[in-house]
Each structure stands twice: as C-alpha cells, then as structure tokens.
LOLOMAR-700410 format. One record per residue (C-alpha): z, x, y. Coordinates in Angstrom, 3 decimals, padded with zeros to 6 digits. Example, Ala and Ser with C-alpha at 12.3 -4.5 7.8 and 13.67 -1.06 7.14 Angstrom:
<kedos>
z;x;y
007.800;012.300;-004.500 .
007.140;013.670;-001.060 .
</kedos>
This chain:
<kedos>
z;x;y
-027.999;-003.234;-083.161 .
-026.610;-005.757;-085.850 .
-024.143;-007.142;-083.406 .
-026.530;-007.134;-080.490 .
-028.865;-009.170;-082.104 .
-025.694;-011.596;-083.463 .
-024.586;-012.015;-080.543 .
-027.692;-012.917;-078.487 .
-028.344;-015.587;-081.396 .
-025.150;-017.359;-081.243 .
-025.504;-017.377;-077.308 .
-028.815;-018.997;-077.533 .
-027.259;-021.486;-080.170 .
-024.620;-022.091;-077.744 .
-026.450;-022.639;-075.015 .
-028.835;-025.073;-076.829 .
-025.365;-027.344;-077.755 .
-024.481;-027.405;-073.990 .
-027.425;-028.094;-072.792 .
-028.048;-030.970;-074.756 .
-024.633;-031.918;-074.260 .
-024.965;-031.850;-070.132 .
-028.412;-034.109;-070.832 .
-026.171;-036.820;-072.566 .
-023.274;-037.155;-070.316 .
-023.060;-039.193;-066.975 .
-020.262;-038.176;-064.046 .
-019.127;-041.054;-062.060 .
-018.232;-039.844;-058.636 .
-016.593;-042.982;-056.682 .
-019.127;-044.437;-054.446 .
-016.281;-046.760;-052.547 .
-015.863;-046.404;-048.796 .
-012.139;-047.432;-048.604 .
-008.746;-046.791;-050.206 .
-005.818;-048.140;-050.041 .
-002.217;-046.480;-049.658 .
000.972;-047.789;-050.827 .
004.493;-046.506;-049.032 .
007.580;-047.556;-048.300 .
009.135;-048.563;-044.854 .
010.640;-045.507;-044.069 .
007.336;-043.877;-044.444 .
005.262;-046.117;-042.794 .
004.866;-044.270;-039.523 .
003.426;-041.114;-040.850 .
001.164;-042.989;-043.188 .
-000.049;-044.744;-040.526 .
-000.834;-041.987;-038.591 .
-002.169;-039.257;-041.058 .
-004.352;-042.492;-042.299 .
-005.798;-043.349;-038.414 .
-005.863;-039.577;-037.794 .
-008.028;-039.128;-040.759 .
-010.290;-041.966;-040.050 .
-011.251;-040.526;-036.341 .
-012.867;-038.243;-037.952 .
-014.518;-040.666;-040.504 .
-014.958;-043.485;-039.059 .
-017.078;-045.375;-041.795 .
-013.982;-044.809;-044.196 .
-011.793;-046.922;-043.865 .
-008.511;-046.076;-045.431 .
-005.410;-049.479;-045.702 .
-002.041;-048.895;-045.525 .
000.373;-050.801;-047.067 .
004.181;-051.055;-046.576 .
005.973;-052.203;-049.774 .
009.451;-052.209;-050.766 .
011.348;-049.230;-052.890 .
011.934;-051.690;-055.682 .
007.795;-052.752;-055.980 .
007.402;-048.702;-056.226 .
009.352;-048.107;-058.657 .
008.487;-050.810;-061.021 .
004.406;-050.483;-060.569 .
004.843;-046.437;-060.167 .
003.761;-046.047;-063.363 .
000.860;-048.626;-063.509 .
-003.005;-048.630;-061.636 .
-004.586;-045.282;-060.293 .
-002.610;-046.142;-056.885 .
-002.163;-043.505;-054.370 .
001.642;-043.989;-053.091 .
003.782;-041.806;-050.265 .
007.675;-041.900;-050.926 .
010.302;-039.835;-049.945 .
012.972;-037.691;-052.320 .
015.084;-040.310;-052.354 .
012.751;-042.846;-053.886 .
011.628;-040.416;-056.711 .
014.623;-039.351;-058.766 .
014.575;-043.274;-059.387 .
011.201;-043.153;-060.814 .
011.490;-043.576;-064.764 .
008.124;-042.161;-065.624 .
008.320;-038.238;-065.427 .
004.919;-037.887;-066.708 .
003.828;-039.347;-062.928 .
001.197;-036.788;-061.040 .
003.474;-035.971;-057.821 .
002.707;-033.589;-054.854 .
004.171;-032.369;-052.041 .
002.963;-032.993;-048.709 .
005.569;-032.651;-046.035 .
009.280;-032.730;-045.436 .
012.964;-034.197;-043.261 .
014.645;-030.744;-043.305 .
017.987;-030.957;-041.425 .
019.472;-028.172;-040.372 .
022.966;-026.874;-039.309 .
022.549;-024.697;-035.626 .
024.974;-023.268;-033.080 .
025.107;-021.444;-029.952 .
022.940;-018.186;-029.956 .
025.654;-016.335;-027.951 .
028.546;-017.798;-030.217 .
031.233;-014.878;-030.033 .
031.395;-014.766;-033.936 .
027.683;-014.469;-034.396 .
027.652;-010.872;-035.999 .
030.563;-012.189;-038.317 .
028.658;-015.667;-039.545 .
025.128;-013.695;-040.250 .
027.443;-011.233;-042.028 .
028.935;-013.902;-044.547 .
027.398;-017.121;-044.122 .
029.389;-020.341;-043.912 .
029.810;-022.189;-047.456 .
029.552;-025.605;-048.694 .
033.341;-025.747;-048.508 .
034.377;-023.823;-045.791 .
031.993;-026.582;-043.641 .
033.833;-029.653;-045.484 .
037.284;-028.508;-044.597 .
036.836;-028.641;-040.493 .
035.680;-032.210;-041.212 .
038.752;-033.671;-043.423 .
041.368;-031.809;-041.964 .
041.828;-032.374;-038.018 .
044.398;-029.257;-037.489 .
042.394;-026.568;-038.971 .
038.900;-027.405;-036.704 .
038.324;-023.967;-035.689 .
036.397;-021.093;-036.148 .
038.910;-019.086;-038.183 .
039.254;-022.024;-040.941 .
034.808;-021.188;-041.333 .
035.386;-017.570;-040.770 .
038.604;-017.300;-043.017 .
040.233;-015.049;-040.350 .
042.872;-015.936;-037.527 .
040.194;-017.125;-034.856 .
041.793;-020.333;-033.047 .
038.943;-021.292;-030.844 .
038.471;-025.113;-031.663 .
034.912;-026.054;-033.076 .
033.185;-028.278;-030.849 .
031.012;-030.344;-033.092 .
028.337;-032.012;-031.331 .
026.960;-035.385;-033.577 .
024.454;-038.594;-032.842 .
024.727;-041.907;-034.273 .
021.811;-041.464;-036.571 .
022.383;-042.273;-040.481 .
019.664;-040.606;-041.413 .
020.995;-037.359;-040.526 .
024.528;-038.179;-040.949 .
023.997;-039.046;-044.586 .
022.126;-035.787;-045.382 .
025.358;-034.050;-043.838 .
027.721;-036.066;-045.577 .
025.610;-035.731;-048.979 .
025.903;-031.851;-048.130 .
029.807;-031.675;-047.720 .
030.007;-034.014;-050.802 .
032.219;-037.013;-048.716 .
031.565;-040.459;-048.289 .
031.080;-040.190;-044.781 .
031.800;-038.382;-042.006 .
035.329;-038.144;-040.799 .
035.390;-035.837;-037.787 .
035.736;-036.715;-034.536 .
033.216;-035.170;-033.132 .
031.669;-035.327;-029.510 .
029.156;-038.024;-029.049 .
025.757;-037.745;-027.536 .
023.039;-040.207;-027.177 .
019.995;-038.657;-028.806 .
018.787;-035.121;-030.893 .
017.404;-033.742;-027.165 .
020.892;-034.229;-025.833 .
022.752;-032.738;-028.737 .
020.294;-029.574;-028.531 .
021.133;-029.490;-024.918 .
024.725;-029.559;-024.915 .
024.980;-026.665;-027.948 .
023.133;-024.331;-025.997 .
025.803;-024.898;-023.178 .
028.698;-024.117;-025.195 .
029.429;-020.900;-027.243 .
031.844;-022.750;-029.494 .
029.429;-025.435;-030.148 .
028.148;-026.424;-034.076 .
025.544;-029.346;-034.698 .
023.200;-030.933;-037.964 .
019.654;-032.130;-036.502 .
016.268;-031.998;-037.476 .
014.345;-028.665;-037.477 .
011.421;-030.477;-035.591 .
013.823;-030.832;-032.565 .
014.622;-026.934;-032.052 .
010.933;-026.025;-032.658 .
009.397;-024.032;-029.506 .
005.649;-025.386;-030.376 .
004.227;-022.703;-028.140 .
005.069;-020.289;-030.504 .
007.107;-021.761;-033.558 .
009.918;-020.053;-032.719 .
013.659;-021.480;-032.089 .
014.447;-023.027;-028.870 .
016.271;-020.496;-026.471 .
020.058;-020.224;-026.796 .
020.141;-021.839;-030.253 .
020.487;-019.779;-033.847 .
020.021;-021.476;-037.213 .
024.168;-021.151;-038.923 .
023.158;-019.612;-042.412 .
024.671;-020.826;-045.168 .
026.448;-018.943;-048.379 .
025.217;-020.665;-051.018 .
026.910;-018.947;-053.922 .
029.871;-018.524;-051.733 .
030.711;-015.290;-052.452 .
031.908;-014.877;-048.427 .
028.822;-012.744;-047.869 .
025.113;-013.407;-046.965 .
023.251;-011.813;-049.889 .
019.563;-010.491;-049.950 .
018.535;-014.246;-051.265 .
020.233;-015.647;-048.790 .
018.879;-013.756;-046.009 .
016.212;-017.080;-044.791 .
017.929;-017.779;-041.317 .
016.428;-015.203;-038.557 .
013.235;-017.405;-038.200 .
011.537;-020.703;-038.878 .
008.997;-019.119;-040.779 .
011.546;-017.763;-043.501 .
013.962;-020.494;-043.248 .
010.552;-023.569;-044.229 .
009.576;-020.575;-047.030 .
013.577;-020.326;-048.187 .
013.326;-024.557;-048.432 .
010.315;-024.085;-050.466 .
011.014;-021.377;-053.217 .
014.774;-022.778;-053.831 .
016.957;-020.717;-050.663 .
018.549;-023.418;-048.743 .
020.406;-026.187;-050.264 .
018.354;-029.342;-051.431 .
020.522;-031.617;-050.592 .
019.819;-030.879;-046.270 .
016.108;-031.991;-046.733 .
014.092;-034.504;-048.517 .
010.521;-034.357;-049.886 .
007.771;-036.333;-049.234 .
005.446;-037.158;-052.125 .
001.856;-038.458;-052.492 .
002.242;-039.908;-056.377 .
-000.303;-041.361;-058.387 .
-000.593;-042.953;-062.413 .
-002.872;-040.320;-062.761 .
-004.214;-036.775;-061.456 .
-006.221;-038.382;-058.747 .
-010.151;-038.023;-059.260 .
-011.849;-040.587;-056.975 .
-013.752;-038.685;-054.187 .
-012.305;-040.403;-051.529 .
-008.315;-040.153;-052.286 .
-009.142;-036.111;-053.320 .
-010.803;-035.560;-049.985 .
-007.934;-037.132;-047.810 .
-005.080;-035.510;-049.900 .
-006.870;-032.247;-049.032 .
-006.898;-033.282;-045.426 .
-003.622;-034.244;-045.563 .
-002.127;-030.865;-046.676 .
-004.719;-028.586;-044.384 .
-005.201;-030.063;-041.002 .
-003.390;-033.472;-041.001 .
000.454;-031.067;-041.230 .
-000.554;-031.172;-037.298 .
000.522;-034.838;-037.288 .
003.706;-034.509;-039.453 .
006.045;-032.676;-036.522 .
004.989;-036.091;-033.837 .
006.373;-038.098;-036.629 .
009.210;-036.326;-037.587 .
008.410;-034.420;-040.209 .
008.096;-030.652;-041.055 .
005.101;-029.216;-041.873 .
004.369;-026.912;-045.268 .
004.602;-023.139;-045.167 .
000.577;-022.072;-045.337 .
001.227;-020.583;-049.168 .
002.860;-023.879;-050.285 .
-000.402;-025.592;-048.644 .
-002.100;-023.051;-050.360 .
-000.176;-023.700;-053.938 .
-000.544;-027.854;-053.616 .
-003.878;-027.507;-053.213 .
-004.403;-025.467;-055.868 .
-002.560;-028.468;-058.141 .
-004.881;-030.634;-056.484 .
-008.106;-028.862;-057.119 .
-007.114;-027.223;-060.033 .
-006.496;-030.135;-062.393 .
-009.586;-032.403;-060.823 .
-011.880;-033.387;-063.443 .
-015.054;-035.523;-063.374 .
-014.749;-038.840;-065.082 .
-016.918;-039.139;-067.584 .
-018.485;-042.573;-068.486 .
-020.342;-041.946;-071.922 .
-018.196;-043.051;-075.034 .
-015.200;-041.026;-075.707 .
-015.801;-040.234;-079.156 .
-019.480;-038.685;-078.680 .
-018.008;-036.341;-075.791 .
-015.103;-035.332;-077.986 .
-017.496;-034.533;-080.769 .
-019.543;-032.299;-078.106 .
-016.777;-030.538;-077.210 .
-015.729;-030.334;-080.422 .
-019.297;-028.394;-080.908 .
-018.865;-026.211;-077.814 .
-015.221;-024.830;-079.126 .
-016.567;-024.351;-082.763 .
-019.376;-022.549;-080.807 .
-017.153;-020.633;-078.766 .
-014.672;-019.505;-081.841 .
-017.941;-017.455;-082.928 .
-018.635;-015.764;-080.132 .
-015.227;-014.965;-079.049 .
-014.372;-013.301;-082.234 .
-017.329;-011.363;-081.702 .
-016.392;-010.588;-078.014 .
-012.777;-009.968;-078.614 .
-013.525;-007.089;-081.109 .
-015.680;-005.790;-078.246 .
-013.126;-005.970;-076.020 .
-009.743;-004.332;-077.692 .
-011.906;-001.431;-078.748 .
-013.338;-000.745;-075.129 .
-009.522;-001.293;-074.135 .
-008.343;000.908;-076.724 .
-010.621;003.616;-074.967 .
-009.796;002.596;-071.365 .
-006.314;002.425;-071.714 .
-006.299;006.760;-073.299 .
-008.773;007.546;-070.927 .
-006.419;005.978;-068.213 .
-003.286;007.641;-069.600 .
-004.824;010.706;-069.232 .
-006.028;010.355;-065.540 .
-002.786;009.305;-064.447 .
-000.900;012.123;-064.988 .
-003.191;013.591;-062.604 .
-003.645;010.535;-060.003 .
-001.217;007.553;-059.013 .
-002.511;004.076;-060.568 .
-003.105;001.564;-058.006 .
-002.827;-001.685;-059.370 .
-005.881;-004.201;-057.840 .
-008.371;-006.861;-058.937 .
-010.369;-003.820;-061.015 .
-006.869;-003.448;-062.646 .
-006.847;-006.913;-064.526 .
-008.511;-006.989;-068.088 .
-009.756;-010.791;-068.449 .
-011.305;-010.669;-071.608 .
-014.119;-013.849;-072.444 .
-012.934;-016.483;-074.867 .
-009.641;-017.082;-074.153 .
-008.176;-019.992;-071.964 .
-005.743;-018.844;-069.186 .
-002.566;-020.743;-067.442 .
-001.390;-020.106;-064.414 .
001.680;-019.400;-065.945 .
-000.003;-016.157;-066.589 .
-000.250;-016.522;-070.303 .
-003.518;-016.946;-072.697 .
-004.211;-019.057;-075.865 .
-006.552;-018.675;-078.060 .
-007.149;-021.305;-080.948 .
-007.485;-020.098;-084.621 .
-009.939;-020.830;-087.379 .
-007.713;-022.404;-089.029 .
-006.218;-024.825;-085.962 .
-003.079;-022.646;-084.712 .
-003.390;-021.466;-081.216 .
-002.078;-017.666;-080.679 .
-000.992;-017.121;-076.695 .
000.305;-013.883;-074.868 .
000.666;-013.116;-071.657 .
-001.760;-012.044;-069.406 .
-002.612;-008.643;-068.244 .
-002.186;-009.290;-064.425 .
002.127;-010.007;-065.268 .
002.226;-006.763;-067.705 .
001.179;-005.278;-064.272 .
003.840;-006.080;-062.319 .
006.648;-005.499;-064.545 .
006.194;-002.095;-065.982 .
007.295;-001.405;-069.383 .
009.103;-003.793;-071.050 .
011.672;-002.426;-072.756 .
012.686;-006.041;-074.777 .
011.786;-009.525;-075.063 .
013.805;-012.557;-075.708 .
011.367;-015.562;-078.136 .
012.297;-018.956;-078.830 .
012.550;-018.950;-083.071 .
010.110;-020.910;-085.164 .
009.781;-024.712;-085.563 .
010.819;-025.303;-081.908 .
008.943;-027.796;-080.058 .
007.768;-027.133;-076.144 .
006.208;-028.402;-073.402 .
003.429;-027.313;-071.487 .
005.004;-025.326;-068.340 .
008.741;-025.325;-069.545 .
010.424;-022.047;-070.168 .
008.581;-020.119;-072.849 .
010.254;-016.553;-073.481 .
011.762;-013.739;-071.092 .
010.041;-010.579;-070.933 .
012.934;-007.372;-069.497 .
012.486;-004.328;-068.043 .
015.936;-002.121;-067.889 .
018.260;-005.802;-067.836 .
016.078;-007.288;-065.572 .
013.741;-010.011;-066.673 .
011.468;-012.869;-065.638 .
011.133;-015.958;-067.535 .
007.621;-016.879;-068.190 .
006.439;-020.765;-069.312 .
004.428;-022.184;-071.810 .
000.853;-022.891;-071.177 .
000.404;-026.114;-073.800 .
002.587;-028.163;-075.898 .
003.096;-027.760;-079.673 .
005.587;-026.728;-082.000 .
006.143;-022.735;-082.375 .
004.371;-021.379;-085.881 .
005.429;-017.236;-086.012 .
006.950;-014.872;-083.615 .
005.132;-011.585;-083.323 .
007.940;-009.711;-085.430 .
007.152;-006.255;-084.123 .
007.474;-007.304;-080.488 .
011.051;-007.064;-080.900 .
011.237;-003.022;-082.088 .
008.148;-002.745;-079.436 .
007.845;-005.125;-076.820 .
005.568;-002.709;-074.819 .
003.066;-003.830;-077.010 .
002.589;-006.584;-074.259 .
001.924;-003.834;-071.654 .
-000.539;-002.064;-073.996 .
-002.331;-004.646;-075.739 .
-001.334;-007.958;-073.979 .
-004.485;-009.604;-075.785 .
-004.269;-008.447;-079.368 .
-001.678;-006.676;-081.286 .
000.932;-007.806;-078.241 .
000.335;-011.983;-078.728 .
004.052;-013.584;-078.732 .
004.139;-016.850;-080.951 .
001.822;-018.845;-082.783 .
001.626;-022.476;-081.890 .
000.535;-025.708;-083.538 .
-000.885;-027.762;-080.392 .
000.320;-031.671;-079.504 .
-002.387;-031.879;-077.083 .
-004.905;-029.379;-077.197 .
-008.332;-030.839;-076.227 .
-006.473;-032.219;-073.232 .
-004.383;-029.290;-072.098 .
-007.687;-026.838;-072.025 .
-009.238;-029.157;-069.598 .
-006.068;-027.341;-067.617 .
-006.777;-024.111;-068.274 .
-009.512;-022.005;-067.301 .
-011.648;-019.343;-068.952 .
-013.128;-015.977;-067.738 .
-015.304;-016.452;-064.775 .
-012.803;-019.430;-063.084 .
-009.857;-017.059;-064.111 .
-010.802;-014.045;-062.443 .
-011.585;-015.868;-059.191 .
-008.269;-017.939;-059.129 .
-006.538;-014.503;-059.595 .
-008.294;-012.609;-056.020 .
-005.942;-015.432;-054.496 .
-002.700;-014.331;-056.732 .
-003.210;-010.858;-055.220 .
-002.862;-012.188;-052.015 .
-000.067;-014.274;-052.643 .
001.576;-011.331;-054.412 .
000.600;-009.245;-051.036 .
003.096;-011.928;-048.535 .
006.135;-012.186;-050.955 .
006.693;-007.915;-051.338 .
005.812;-008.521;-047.295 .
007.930;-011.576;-047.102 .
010.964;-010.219;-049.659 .
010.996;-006.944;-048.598 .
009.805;-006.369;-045.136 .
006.993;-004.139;-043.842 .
009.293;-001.617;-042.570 .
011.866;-001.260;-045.545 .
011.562;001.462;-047.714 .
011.171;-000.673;-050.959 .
008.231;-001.982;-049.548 .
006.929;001.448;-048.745 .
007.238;002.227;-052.285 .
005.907;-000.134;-053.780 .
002.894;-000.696;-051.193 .
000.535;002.638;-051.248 .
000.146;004.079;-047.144 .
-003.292;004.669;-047.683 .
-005.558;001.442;-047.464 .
-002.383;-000.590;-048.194 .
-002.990;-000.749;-051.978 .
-000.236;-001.800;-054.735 .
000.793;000.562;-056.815 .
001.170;-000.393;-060.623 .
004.301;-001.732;-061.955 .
005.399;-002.863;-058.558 .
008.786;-004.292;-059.778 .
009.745;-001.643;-062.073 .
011.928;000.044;-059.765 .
013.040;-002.895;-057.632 .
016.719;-004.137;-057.372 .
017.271;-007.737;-059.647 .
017.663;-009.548;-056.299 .
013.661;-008.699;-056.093 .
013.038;-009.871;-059.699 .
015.011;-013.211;-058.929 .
013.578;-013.885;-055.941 .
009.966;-012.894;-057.923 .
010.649;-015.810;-060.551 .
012.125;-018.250;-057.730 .
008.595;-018.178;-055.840 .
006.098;-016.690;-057.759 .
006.650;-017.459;-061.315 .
008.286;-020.720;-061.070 .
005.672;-022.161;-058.472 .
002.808;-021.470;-060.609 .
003.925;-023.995;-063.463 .
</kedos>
C-alpha cells in the first residue's frame, strides 16, 4: 500500500513538472514554402527531376536546385543547415565526419554474361575473383575461359565494352589498374552491348543494372545471368556469397556489405545538421518512398524496400522539434524531468526484476512442457530506461554514471551465451562504435555502444556467467558502467518504453525477411527455426544456426541499426 501510494505521488509530481514545462516552451515548425538544394554536376539530372517530380504534386512548394562544383561542397559541407545530393565519390573527401548523411539511391555496375554460357554450372559453383577477372585484361594470351575458371577451357572470352568512363572507371577501380587494357569488342551504347551478350555464349560485359532490368517484373532481361563474384576468393561461392540468382538479392547483397563496393557508388542527401525544417523532412521522405520511381529513368538504382524502410527510420528517428525558448531554462526543465524520472524508475525497476524473477521460474517450468515461441509478448521493456537501436539500454545513476546492458529482444535471438568479450576500464567510446561481443558456442555478434563516455566498471561476474544477460538483461546482467561525454544530447536519440516497444513490432518484421531472405522458405534451417503452425519464431532462433547465419546476422541486422 506504501509503495502504491509513493508511487502515485511522485507521478502526480511528475506530471505537474511537465506540464508546466510544455506551458513554457514554444516549437518552431518552418513556415517557408521553398528550399533550396545544392548538388553537383553529375547529379544534376536526378535532382532535377526528383525536385520537379515532387513539386507536381505540390505545386505551391517550390523547391531550387542548384548545380555547384565538388570543390564549393566540400569546403561549405560543413557550414549552413544546407540540404546537398553528392555521390560516393564526393564524400570520402568530406573532412567533417560528424556530417548527417543518408542514403537515397545508387550507380551499381554490374558484371553479366550469357545465360546459356557452357560453363554456367561451373561459375555459380565458384564465382570469378577479383584476380582471376584482372588477369584476362593484362595478359592478351590467356583471354579465355579456363584462365577465370582455372581449368584447361580454351574458348576465347569475348568481352563486349562501350566508351563510357563512367563505367569503365568503376571496372578499372575493381581490377585495381589504371585503365583498361583489353581489347575488347566495341559497341555503341549499353542497349547494344546487352544485345550482343545475349547472342553469344562466350560473351562477358560491365554495365549498369538499370539496363538488364525487365520493369514488367524486375527480373533480368532474357538470355542474360548476373557473373557472381568470389569475394574472399577461396575458388568457391560461399553461403555469403550466394546474392546473384536475382535482382532482388543481388540490390539487398549491395546493401548489407555482399558485393564489392568498389562496382557501385552511393548517392547521399547530406546536411550540417539532422535536418528538422518541415519542408526538407517531408521531401527526403518522398524521396526515399515514392520518388525511387524516378531514380531507374535517370540512371540510378532504386533502394531495397527494408533499406527504405531503415533510412527512414534515421530520418524520423532522430527528428526533433526546435525549440526557441532560451537554452538554459529548457536544460534546467529537463534537468527536472530526469531528476523526476530517477525516482520513479527506481521505484519501477524494483517492480519490475521481481515480477521477472517470477516470470522467468514460472516460464522455466512451462517450457519443459511447451516450446517457447519467441514474439512481441516475448520482449520485457521495462519503464525508465532509454533504449538504442543498437539493442542496448542505459540507465543514469544517482550519482551521474550511466549503467547500460543489452536489451531483452537480442538475449532472444542468441540463446545462451556461453561468454562475453568487454572492452577494460578507462576506455573511451563513441556512440554506435563497437561496444563488446556477446558468444554462443564460438559464435558471436558484436553489439555497439548506445552513447559516448569513458568506461567506469565491467560487470566482473559476467565473465564466470555471461548468461546473466539472458536471465536478467536489466539488472544483475548490466555490462559496463559509463561516465557520459554527451548525455543530455544522446537521450534525445534514444527512446523510452512506449516509443521502444512500437519501434520494435517493426524489428520483428525485419527479423521475419532476413531468416526468409538468409535462409530460404523451403530450407530446413528455416523450418527450424520458423514454427509450422501460424509461422511463429521460436526462441533463440540463432542458437543452432551455422556462423555463416550469425555473420550474415551482424552484416544486416546488427550493423544497420547503428
């Protein structure tokens, strides 16, 4: 009754401080009915278009584009809330790493040969390497299939090429030469090249992956196959390297880290700043829903719908209101609010590990009896802590040190963790770089930090017990104590309870398409970790997966989330 009554008085108290607060503060929402937006020459097309697209469908915006050169960019990158477009090259030029950046289409070249090829079993078997690729182009007496294949096959490789630099760089960037050497047979344009390879069996050819794109139903052109490529060029097409049957797979495989970077370049809306007027929000959300329509008549390939999915959530996630009172009274409210909140949560913590406590031995119990499904009713999100979407909490301290774990949902996935790899005391991290590696039997996924600080404490008796984290991710199984850099910034980037549990319905469904994506509907893996009935997961999905799964798991599920 004590704690009923404590409780409901420190939530009235609370709720009195935020009230007032809200009465105090303004929120400027940008009234303006134009933007402008910067890009270089290259990109001056598809600007223009996604900008008169965008305005046929509001026509009192009006939205400027303006063509500047690489050099203006890169000095006044870092300067003025301006909303900029500029390709991968531009960007690794760009001194400022602290620059808001996203993703909004991409050139992706690609290498592609004749579907009836009489050595197509043997390339999808072992892939063609970096290498293997370079030697047919510096050495005229070995251009034939058996110098690719390393096997006695004499059939000369007709390479098929256009006079276009900005493919013939990419290729030449890929083979690692100044330029390219073979004497290939000439053809006027990409429709022509496509044409001729689909003639000849012994044909091999770099173009765009726009231009082999059957629009009716995004599948390749007939008579033309994608030539995978062996990455770690071990001479055989691995599971991670498997990206090549389909267009689908192959934009996905670009995306998560599958196909070599240097055969495509990005193309990035930047900014000074997270973006927050109304207008430039709006039209980046256009840009990366319906305006990927318009990137394909430019040239461009559109984003896989999960990375559409993922940008937006960077977009949306981060946007804040700008808030026009003085700084140092809405720092002092929020101040309030967290002193506030430290009360209650302490209250609603204790709550909360001793209803687990019970959950977790009533649940241990039923399960010898029934399988556990793991689903949204699965995930413990307790009130009062911040969450990342690193999957990892924090919690700050009475005394100023802020305690973080990681979240329930992860401990899910993995199983029991059988060891755990921390960073030692007195090390200083970023928010979102690598944090500590959680393992299961050898395997293990590297999870990153959700704010900056310097590292305080290791939980000690993680390292005789690491399934603490499975058993009490939120209490006795924190990781490190941290003394924050940047704290009352970094929580505007992290979410609490309510916003948490919502962002995490779409997690299930992005965890839902990579098993169906990595594994395939009809492979027994999947099976096995998919339950028949209703489609439900079953808890501790990767525990009994190969590592190739837990690499490709951290590749485009952990890493993407930073």
């Amino acid at each position: 009754m004590k704690n009923t009554i404590l409780l409901f008085s420190v939530l009235l108290l609370l709720n009195c401080v935020t009230a007032n607060s809200k009465e105090n503060v303004k929120y400027n929402h940008s009234q303006k009915s134009s933007i402008s937006v910067y890009c270089t020459q290259d990109l001056y097309n598809l600007t223009t278009k996604l900008a008169s697209e965008y305005y046929s469908i509001n026509p009192d915006l009006k939205i400027e584009v303006i063509n500047v050169s690489e050099s203006t960019i890169a000095k006044t990158a870092n300067t003025g809330k301006r909303l900029r477009f500029i390709s991968n090259e531009l960007y690794p030029t760009l001194s400022d790493e602290s620059l808001w950046k996203i993703v909004v289409g991409r050139d992706v070249i690609v290498p592609i040969i004749n579907s009836k090829n009489p050595f197509l079993d043997k390339i999808y078997q072992q892939g063609i390497s970096t290498e293997e690729f370079a030697q047919i182009f510096e050495n005229p007496e070995i251009q034939h299939w058996g110098t690719l294949l390393k096997n006695s096959q004499n059939e000369h490789v007709n390479y098929y090429m256009i006079d276009d630099e900005s493919i013939n760089s990419v290729v030449a960037n890929f083979l690692n030469v100044n330029q390219i050497t073979f004497d290939g047979i000439k053809v006027e344009n990409e429709k022509e090249l496509i044409s001729s390879i689909q003639k000849d069996p012994y044909a091999l050819g770099f173009c765009k992956m726009i231009n082999i794109i059957d629009f009716s139903d995004y599948s390749i052109v007939e008579n033309i196959k994608l030539l995978p490529i062996d990455r770690n060029k071990n001479g055989n097409l691995d599971h991670i390297e498997s990206i090549y049957d389909d267009l689908n797979a192959l934009s996905r495989g670009v995306w998560i880290g599958k196909y070599p970077p240097t055969l495509f370049n990005n193309i990035y809306a930047i900014s000074s700043v997270q973006p927050t007027d109304e207008i430039e929000v709006e039209f980046l959300k256009w840009v990366l829903t319906d305006g990927q329509q318009f990137l394909n008549p430019t040239g461009y390939s559109e984003l896989v719908y999960s990375e559409r999915q993922r940008k937006l959530d960077i977009l949306l996630y981060n946007e804040i209101d700008v808030i026009t009172a003085k700084e140092d009274y809405a720092v002092s409210k929020l101040l309030i609010i967290i002193s506030m909140a430290f009360i209650v949560t302490v209250f609603i913590v204790t709550v909360t590990v001793r209803h687990k406590k019970s959950k977790r031995y009533a649940v241990q119990n039923a399960s010898s009896i029934y399988p556990l499904v793991f689903d949204e009713n699965s995930v413990e999100v307790p009130k009062g802590l911040y969450f990342d979407k690193t999957h990892t909490w924090a919690f700050m301290e009475k005394n100023g040190v802020v305690r973080i774990g990681i979240d329930d949902f992860l401990q899910h996935i993995t199983g029991p963790l059988t060891n755990i790899k921390m960073e030692n005391p007195g090390k200083k991290i970023k928010k979102g770089e690598q944090l500590l590696s959680i393992i299961h039997k050898g395997k293990q996924l590297h999870v990153n930090a959700p704010i900056s600080g310097t590292i305080k404490a290791q939980n000690e008796i993680l390292k005789g017990n690491s399934s603490l984290i499975n058993s009490s991710p939120y209490s006795d199984g924190w990781v490190y104590t941290i003394e924050p850099t940047n704290w009352l910034r970094e929580i505007r980037f992290l979410s609490m309870e309510k916003k948490y549990k919502e962002w995490l319905k779409s997690e299930f469904s992005r965890l839902k398409d990579f098993l169906a994506i990595t594994l395939k509907p009809n492979n027994v893996e999947y099976a096995y970790s998919v339950l028949q009935d209703g489609g439900e997961l079953k808890d501790g999905i990767l525990a009994d997966l190969g590592p190739e799964v837990w690499e490709d798991f951290q590749t485009n599920f952990i890493d993407t989330s930073k």
